[in-house]
N, C-alpha and C positions, 0 to 999 in steps of 0.2 A: 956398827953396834950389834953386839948378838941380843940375839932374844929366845927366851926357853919356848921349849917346845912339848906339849903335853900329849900323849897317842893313850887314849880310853879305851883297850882291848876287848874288855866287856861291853861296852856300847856297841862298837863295831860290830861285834859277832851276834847280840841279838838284833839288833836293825838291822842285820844282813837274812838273819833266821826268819825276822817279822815278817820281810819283804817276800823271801818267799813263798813265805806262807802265804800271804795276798795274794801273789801272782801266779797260783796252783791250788785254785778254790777246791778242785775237784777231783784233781791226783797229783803225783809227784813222782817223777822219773828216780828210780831208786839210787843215782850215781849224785843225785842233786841233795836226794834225803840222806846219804852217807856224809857229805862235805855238810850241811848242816847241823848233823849229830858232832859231829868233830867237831865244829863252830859253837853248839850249844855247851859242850864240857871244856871247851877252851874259857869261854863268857863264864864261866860258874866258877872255874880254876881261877880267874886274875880276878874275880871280885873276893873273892875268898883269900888270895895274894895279898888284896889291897886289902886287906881288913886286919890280916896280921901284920904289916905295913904299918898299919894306924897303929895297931895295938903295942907294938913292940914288948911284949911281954913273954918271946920263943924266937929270938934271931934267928934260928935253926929249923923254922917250919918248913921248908921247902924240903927238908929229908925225910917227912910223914908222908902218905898216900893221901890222895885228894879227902877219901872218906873219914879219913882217920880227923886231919885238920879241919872238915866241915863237924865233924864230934867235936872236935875239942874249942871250936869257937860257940856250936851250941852251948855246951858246958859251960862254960864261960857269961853267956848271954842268960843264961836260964830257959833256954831253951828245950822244950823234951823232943826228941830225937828220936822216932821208932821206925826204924828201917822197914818193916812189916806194914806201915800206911803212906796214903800218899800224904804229902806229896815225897815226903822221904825215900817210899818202894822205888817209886819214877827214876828219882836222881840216881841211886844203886843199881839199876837196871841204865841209864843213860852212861853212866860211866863203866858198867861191864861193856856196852856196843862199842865203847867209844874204844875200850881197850882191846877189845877184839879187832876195832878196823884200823887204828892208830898202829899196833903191835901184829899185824895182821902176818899170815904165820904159812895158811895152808886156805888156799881157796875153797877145796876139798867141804863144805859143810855136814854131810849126810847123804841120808837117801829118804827120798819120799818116794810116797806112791798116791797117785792123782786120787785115787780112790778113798783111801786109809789116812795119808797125812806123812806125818813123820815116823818112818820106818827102824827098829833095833838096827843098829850098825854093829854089825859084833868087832870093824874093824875099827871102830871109833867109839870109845866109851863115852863123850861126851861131846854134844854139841854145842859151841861157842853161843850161836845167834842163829835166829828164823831169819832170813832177809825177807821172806817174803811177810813177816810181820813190822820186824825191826824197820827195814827201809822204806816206809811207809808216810804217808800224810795225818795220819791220825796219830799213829806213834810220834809223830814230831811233834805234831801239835800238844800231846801228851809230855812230853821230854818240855818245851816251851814252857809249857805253863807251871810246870814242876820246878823249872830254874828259878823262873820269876818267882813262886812262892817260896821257897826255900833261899832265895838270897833276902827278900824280905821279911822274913822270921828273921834269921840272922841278923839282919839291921836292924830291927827292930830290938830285937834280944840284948843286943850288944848297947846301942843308943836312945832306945828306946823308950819313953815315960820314964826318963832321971836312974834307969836301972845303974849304971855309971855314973851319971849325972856329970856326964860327957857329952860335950854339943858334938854333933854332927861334925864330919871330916868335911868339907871344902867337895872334894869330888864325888862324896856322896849325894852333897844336894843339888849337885847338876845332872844327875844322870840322863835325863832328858836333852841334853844339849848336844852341843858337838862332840863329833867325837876329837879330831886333832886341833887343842887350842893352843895357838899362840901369842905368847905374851912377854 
């Protein structure tokens, strides 16, 4: 007898984010806060997946950029969307790290100086990311809370007080639960 098998990629990835966060009250080894920024825009990518999934009204979202498709579900939802606040700034800043370490290029970041900070590179016009801000426990915990508010805008927006007056999807209102269910 087979039986289906469900895997919640979004579940997984912030209960794996939450955990750490728990378990590093007070700092966070920057190679742990890297796999968890990558962890936080993978979580924020499949629940954004599953929501045009639900929607079916773009068979073709997966050829937009993450930010483009989190607009255009706002939009949809009636949601306002201003990249310039949080929790918005957060998530455009989570998904520039996450592209800078996912698509990761040149180790090379700059030049500081212990004194000053970050120093003109005249051989680098542009610095990707700060690690010593970005790979941080407070920047995760920031990037975290950012997911979490901005997928529930989104859920909201979209199912939200009859805005559709579409009941909830099935895996939306487990989010809480397991992550691999079989049935």
């Amino acid at each position: 007898m087979a039986r289906r098998v469900t895997f919640y990629a979004e579940r997984a990835f912030m209960k794996f984010v939450r955990r750490t966060l728990d378990s590093h009250s007070h700092g966070l080894p920057p190679e742990a806060a890297a796999v968890c920024i990558l962890s936080l825009a993978a979580a924020l990518e499949a629940l954004v997946n599953q929501l045009f999934i639900s929607d079916e009204r773009l068979p073709y979202f997966d050829e937009l950029h993450l930010q483009s498709r989190i607009q255009l579900l706002a939009t949809w939802g009636k949601v306002k969307v201003d990249w310039g606040r949080t929790p918005w700034q957060d998530v455009k800043q989570l998904i520039r790290v996450r592209n800078w370490l996912s698509h990761f290029k040149d180790p090379d970041v700059g030049l500081i100086s212990l004194s000053e900070g970050w120093v003109q590179d005249l051989a680098k016009t542009r610095r990707k990311a700060d690690p010593s801000k970005e790979l941080t426990r407070s920047a995760l915990a920031r990037y975290y809370g950012a997911v979490d508010a901005a997928a529930t805008l989104l859920v909201n927006g979209l199912y939200g007080d009859g805005v559709r007056g579409t009941p909830l999807p099935a895996w939306l209102k487990q989010m809480d639960e397991e992550i691999i269910i079989v049935w």
